[in-house]
N, C-alpha and C positions, 0 to 999 in steps of 0.2 A: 320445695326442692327445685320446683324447674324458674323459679326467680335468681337460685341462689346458681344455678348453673348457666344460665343466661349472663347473670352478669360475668363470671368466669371469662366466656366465649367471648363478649363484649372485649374486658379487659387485653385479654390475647387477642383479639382482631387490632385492636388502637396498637400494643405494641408493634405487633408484625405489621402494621401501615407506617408508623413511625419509621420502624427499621427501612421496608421497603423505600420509602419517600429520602430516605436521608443515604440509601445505596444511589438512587437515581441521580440526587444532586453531585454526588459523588463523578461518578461516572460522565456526567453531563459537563462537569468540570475539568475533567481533565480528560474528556475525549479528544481537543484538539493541539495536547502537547503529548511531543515526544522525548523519553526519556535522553540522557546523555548519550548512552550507549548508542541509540535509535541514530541519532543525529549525527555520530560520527560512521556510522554505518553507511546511513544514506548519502556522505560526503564522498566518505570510498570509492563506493557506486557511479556517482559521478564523474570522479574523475579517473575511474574506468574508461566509463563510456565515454567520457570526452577520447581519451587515449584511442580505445577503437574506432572511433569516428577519422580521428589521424591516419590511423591504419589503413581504414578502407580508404579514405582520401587519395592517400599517396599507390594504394593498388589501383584504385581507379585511373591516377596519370601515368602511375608504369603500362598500362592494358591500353590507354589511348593510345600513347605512342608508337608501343609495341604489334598490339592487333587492333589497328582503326576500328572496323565492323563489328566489333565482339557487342556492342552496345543490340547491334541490328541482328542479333543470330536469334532464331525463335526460341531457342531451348535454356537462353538467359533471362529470356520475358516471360515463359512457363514457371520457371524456378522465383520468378519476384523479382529477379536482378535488374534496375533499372537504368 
């Protein structure tokens, strides 16, 4: 009986290795692409951020011209603003 149960355990340990081994490939495979969705998402994003980047740009040369020293006030350099 403990032959006939051993090999049992055996046979289900190789499947469930097989299976694991062939999720990892899996996985391993397509960890470095992104689906259609992903990638038109991430283009979005981008050109977000480009857009705000414009934004603050042109805030920044209204605020030079308008308040010279805003650059130099300490409560814009506590906040991050540089």
């Amino acid at each position: 009986m403990f032959d006939d149960l051993t090999e049992v355990l055996i046979v289900f340990a190789g499947i469930a290795g097989l299976v694991a081994l062939r999720y990892l490939k899996f996985k391993s495979q397509t960890a470095g692409q992104m689906s259609a969705q992903e990638v038109s998402a991430l283009e979005h994003m981008a050109e977000t951020a480009q857009r705000l980047e414009r934004r603050v740009t042109t805030l920044e040369r209204i605020l030079d011209s308008e308040v010279p020293a805003w650059r130099d006030d300490p409560a814009n350099l506590s906040a991050g603003i540089q």
